[in-house]
N, C-alpha and C positions, 0 to 999 in steps of 0.2 A: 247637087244632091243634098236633100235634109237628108235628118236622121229617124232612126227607125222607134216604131215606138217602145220599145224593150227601152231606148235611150231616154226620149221627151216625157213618157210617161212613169215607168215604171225606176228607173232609175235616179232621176230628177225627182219624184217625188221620196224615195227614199233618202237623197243626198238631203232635201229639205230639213226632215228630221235628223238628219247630223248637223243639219249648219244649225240646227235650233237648240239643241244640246250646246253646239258649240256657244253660243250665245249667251250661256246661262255658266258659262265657266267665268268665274271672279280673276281680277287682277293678280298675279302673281301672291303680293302683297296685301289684297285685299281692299274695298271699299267703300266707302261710307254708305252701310245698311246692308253689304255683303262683305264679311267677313272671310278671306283665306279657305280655313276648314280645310278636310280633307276631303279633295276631288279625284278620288282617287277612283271612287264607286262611278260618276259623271261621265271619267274619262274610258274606261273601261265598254259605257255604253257605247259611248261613240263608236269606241272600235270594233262592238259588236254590229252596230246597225251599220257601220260602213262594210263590215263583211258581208252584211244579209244586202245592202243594193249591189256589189259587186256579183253577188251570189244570182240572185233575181235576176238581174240583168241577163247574161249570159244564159241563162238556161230560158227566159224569155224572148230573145233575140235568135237561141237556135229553134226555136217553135217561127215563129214570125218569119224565120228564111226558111223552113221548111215548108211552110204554109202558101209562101210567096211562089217556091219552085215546082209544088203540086201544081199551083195555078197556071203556070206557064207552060211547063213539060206535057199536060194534059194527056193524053191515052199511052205517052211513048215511056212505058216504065223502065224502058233503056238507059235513057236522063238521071236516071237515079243518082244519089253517088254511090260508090262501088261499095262502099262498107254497108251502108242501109241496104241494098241491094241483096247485100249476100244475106241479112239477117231476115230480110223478109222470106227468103230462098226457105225458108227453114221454120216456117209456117207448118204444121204439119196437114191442118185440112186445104186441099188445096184452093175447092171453091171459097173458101174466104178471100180469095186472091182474084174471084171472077169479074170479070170484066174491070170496070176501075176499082175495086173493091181493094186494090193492093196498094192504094191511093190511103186507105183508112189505116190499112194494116201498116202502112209506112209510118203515118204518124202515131200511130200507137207504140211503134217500135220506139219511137224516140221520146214518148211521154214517162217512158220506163224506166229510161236514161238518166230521163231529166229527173226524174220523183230520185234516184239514185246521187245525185250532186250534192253531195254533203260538204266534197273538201272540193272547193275549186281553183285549186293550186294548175300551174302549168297543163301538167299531164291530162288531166281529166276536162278541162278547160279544150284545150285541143280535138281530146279524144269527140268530146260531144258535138266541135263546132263540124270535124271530118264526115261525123255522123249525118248530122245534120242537114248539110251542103256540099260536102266532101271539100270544106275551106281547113286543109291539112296545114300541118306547123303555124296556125292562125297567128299567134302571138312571138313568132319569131321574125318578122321583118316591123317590129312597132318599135320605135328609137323616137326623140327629138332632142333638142337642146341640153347639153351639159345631162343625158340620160340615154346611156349605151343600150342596144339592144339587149347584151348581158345582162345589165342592172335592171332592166325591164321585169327579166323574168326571174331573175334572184330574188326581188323587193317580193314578188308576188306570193313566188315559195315562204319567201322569211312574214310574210305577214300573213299566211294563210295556217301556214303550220307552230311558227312561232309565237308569234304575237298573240293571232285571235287562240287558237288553239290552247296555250296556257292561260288564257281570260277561262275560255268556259269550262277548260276541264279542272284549274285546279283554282279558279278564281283568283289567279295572281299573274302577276306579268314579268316576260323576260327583264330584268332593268328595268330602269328608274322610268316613269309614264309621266309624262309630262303635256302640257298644251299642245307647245311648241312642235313636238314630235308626233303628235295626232293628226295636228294641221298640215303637216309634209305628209302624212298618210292619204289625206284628202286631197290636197293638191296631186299626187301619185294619181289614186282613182281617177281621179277629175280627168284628166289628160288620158291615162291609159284608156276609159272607158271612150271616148269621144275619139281618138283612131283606131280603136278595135273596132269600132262601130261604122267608120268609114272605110275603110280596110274590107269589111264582110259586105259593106253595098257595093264596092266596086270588084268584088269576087262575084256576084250575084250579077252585077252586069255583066262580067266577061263571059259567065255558063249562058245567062239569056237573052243577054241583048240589051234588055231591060230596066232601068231603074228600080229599086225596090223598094226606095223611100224618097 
């Protein structure tokens, strides 16, 4: 199975622009015709743009498996998953709903969601993927090496709420910001996004059958 393009394309290309920032961060110390300075402003971006591909991703990835499962389920709006399901239920005209027309009204339900993704911590990360695909507790079976499922979704909370969250609202960061501790943030993403991304094609096989990337 590759991966989908929320991953290859959209995500990938945002990690770019963090590894190019990262790039341009000087030696500890400093070096001949880059000077130390204060990277404080540098590092700061990083952790903004690695929140916005984290962010992109996921709300790109649940469009893309929406998109995939209209395709497949075709007339049978039964397929749905149960939460999308219920919210189309609640369409108030009905013919908006006529014949595959609840094929449109599904994805609209979920473009609503997604334009709604501001904090994509745990909770809402979940809610949208259920939405989506009805891929429930998405991010609680994602673990690998020396990185418990716990610490999975703790890191994600404390970087979404903490971290980035005191960057842009008060322009300052919890503790001391450093290279070193950027770069575990990226390695963090790096990993988590590439088995949440495997994780949701092989949920997408077991509803259709089907490969979806």
């Amino acid at each position: 199975m590759g991966n989908s393009k929320a991953y290859s394309e959209t995500f990938d290309s945002l990690m770019q622009d963090v590894q190019n920032l990262d790039a341009l961060h000087p030696a500890p110390k400093g070096t001949r015709g880059r000077p130390p300075g204060d990277t404080g402003p540098l590092l700061r971006s990083m952790v903004v743009l690695l929140h916005t591909a984290w962010e992109n991703y996921v709300e790109q990835v649940a469009l893309e498996g929406l998109d995939f499962l209209l395709g497949e389920i075709a007339h049978d709006h039964l397929k749905l998953p149960h939460t999308l399901r219920q919210r189309v239920a609640k369409v108030q005209n009905p013919w908006a709903l006529a014949g595959n027309s609840w094929q449109a009204e599904s994805r609209q339900a979920l473009v609503i969601d997604v334009g709604r993704l501001n904090t994509p911590n745990v909770e809402n990360t979940e809610k949208l993927l259920e939405l989506a695909f009805g891929f429930a507790n998405g991010l609680r079976g994602i673990r690998w090496r020396n990185m418990s499922n716990a610490k999975v979704l703790a890191n994600v909370n404390e970087f979404v709420h903490e971290i980035r969250g005191e960057i842009v609202h008060k322009g300052t960061t919890p503790g001391a910001l450093n290279k070193a501790g950027v770069t575990s943030w990226i390695t963090f993403f790096s990993y988590l996004t590439s088995r949440l991304d495997d994780e949701i094609g092989k949920h997408l096989v077991t509803v259709t059958g089907k490969s979806p990337w």
